[in-house]
Short mmCIF file of the C-alpha atoms (twelve columns), coordinates in Angstrom:
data_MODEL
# 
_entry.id   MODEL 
# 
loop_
_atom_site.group_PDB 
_atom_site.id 
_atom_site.type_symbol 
_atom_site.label_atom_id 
_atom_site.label_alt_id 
_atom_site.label_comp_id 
_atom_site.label_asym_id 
_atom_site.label_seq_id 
_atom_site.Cartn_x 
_atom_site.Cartn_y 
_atom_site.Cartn_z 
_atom_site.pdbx_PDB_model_num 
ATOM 1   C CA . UNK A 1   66.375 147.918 -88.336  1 
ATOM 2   C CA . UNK A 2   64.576 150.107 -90.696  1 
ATOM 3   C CA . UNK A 3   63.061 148.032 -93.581  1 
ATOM 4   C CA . UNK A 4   64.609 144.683 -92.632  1 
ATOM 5   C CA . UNK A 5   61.451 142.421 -91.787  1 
ATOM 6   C CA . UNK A 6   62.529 138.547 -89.951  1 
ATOM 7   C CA . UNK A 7   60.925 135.884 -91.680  1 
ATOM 8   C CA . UNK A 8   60.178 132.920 -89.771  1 
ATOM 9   C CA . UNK A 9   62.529 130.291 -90.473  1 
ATOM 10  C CA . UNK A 10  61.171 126.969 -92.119  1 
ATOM 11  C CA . UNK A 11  64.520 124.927 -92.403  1 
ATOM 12  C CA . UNK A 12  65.578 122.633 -90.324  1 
ATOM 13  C CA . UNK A 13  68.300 123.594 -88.817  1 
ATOM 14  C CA . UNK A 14  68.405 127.685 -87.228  1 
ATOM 15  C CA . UNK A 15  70.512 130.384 -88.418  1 
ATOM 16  C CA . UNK A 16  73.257 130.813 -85.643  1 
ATOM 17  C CA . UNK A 17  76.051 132.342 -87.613  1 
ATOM 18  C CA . UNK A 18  76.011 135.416 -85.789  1 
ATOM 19  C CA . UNK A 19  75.938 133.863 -82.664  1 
ATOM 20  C CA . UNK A 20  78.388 131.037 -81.869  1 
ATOM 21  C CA . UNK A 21  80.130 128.488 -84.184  1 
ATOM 22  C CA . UNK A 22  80.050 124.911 -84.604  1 
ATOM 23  C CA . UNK A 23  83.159 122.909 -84.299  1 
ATOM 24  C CA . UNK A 24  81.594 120.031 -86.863  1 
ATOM 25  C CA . UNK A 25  78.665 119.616 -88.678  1 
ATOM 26  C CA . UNK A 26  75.273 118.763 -87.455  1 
ATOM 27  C CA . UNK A 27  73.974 115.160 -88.446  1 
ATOM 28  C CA . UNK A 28  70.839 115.037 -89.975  1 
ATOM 29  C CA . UNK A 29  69.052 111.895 -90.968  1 
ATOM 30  C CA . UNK A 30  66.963 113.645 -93.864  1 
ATOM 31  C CA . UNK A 31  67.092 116.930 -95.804  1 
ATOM 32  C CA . UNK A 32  63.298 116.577 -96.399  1 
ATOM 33  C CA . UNK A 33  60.864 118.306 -94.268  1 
ATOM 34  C CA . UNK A 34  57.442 117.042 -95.276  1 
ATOM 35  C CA . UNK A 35  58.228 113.233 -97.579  1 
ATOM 36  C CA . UNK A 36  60.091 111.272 -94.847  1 
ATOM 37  C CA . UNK A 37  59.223 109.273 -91.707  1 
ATOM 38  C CA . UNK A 38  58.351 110.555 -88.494  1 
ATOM 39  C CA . UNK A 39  61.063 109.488 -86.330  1 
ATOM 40  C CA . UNK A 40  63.993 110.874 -88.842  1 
ATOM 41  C CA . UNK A 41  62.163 114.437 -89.217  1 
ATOM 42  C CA . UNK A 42  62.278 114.837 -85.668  1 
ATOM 43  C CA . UNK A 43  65.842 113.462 -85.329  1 
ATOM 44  C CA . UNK A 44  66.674 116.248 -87.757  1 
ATOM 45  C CA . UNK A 45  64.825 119.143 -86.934  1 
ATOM 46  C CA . UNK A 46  66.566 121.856 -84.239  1 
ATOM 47  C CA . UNK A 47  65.487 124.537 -82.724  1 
ATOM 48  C CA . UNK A 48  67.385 127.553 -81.246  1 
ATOM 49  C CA . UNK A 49  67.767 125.632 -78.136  1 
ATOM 50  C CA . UNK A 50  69.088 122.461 -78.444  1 
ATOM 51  C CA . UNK A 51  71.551 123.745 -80.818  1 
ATOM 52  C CA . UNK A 52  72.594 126.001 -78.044  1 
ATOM 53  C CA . UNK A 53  72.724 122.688 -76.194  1 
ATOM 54  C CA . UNK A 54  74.922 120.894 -78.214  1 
ATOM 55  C CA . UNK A 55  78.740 120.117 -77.338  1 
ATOM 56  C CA . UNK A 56  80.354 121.663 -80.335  1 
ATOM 57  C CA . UNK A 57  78.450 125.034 -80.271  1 
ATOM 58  C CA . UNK A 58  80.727 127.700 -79.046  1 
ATOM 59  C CA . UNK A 59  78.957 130.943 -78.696  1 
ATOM 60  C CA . UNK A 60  80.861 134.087 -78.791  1 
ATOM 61  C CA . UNK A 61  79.553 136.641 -76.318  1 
ATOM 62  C CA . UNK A 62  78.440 134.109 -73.394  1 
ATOM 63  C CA . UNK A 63  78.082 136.167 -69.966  1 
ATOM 64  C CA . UNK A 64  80.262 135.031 -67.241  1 
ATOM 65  C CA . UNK A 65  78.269 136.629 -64.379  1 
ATOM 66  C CA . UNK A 66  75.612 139.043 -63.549  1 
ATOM 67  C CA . UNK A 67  77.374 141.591 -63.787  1 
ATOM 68  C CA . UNK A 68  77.880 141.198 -67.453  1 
ATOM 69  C CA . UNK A 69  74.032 141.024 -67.734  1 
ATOM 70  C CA . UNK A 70  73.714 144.471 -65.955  1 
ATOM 71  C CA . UNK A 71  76.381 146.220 -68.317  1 
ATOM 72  C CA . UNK A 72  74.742 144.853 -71.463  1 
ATOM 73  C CA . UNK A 73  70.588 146.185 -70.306  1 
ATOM 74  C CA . UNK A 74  69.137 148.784 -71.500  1 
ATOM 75  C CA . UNK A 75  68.821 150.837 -68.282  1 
ATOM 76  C CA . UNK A 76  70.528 154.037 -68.130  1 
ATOM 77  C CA . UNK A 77  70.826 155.645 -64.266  1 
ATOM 78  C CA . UNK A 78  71.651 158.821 -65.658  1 
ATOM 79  C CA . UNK A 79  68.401 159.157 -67.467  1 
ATOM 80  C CA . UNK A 80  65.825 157.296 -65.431  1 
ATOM 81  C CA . UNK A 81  64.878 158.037 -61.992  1 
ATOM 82  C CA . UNK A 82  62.828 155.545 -60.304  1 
ATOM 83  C CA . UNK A 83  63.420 152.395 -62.218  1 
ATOM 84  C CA . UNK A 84  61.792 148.610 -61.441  1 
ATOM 85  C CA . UNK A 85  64.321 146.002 -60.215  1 
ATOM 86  C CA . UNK A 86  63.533 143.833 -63.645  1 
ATOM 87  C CA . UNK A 87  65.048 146.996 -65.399  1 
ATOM 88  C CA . UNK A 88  68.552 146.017 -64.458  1 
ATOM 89  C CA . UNK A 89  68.521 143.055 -66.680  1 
ATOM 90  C CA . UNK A 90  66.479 143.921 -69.864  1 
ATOM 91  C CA . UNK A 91  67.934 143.202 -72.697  1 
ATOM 92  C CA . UNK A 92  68.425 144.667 -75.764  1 
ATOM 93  C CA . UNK A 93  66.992 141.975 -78.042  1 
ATOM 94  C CA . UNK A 94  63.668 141.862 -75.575  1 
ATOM 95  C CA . UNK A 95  62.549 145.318 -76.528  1 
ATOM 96  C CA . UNK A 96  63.006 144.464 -80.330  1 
ATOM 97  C CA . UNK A 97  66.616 145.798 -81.015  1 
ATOM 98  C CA . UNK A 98  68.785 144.107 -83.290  1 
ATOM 99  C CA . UNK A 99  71.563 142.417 -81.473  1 
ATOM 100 C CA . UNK A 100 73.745 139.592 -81.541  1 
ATOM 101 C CA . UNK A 101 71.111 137.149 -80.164  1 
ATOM 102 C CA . UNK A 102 68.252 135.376 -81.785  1 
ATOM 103 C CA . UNK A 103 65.082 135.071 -79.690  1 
ATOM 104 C CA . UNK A 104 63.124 133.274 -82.275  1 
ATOM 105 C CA . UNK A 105 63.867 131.053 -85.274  1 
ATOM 106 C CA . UNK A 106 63.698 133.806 -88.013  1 
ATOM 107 C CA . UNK A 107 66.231 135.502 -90.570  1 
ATOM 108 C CA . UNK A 108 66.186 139.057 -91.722  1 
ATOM 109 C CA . UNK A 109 65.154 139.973 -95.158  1 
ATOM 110 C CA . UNK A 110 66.644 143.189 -96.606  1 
ATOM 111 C CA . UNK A 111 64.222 145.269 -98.410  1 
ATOM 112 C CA . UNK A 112 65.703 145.309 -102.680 1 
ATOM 113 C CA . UNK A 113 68.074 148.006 -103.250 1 
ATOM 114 C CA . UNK A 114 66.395 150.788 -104.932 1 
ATOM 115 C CA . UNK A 115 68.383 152.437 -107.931 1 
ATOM 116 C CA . UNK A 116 67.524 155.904 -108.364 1 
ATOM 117 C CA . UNK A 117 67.855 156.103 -112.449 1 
ATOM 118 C CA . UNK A 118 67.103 152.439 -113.090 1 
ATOM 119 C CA . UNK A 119 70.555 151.474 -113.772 1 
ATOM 120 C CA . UNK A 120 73.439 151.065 -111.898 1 
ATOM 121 C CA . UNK A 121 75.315 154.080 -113.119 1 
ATOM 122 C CA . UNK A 122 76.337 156.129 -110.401 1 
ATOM 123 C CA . UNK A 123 76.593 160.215 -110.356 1 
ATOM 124 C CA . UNK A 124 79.509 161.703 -109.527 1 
ATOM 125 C CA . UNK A 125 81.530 165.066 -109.652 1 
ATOM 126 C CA . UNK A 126 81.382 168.338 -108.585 1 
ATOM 127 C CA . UNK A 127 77.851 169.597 -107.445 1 
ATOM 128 C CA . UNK A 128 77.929 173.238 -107.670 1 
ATOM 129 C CA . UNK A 129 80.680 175.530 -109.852 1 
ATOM 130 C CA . UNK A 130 81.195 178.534 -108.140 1 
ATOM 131 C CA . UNK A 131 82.395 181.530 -109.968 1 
ATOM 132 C CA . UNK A 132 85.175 183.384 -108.421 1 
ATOM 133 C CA . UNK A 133 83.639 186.167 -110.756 1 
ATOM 134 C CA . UNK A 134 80.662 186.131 -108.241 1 
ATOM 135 C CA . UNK A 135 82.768 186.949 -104.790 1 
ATOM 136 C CA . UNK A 136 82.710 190.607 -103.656 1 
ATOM 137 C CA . UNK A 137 86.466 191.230 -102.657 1 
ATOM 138 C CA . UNK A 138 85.966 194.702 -100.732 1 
ATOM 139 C CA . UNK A 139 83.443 195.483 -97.928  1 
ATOM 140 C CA . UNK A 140 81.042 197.939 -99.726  1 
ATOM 141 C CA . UNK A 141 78.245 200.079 -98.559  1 
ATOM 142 C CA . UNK A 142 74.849 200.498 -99.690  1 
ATOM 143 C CA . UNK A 143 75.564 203.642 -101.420 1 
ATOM 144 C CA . UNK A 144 78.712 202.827 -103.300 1 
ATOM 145 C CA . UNK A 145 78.418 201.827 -106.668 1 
ATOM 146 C CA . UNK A 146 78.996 198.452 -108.376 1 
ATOM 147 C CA . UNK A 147 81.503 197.735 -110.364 1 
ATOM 148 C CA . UNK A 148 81.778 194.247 -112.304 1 
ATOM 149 C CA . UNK A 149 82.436 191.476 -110.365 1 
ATOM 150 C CA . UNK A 150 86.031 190.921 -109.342 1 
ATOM 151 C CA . UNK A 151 87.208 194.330 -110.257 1 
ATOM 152 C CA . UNK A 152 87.355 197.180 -107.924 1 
ATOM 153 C CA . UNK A 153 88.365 201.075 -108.704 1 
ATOM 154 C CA . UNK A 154 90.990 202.357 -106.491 1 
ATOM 155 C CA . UNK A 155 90.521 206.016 -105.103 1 
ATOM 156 C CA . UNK A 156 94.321 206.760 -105.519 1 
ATOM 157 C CA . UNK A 157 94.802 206.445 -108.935 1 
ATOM 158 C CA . UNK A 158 91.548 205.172 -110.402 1 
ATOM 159 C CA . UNK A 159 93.086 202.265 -111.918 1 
ATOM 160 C CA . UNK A 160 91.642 199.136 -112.394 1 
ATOM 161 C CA . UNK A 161 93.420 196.466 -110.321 1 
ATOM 162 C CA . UNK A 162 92.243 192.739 -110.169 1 
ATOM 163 C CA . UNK A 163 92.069 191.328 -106.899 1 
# 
């Protein structure tokens, strides 16, 4: 989650696309928050709850059991040694991690995508050219002397051979 910030939701109807689907779509009696009546802007507005509530929302990772709860915590035996009993069942998305659930009616803003030259032309190639001038093909010692790179004298016949 590095750099995405949630921003509190002001629609009427929460973000669940990650969550579940709806079979149909939710009725609303007005699309206006603040100019209509009373009685229609609470008939329209949701929160994550009673969409969670309503027939046609199917969500897609529903635990069946506890023991699903205990396999998706947090708590590691390996690594902790004398753990509470409310360890067992902490979730991910309690501690702040991002996860499949929403605990509060926000979205996530990504931060702009920052282009390094102000344009979206893109580098590419090769980064470094090595010369295979610039390899030393025999193991020499400190005393020897150099010869140019990539050519070595050979004490038989003191030709010139490139390797």
């Amino acid at each position: 989650m590095t750099g995405i910030k949630q921003v509190r939701n002001k629609k009427l109807l929460p973000d669940l696309r990650k969550e579940g689907s709806l079979d149909k779509e939710i009725l609303l009696s007005t699309n206006d928050k603040h100019g209509a009546p009373t009685g229609s802007r609470l008939f329209s507005h949701h929160t994550l709850a009673s969409v969670r509530r309503l027939s046609f929302y199917h969500p897609f990772f529903l635990p069946k059991d506890s023991l699903d709860l205990v396999l998706g915590a947090t708590y590691n035996h390996t690594t902790e040694r004398f753990a509470d009993k409310e360890d067992l069942y902490l979730q991910p998305e309690t501690i702040g991690c991002d996860t499949w659930r929403r605990l509060r009616n926000t979205y996530d803003k990504h931060p702009p995508v920052i282009i390094p030259l102000g344009h979206p032309m893109q580098r590419g190639g090769v980064k470094e050219r090595r010369s295979p001038f610039s390899v030393k093909l025999m193991n020499s010692g400190v005393h020897s002397s150099q010869t140019n790179p990539g050519y070595s004298r050979q004490p038989a016949g003191g030709a010139i051979f490139f390797y």
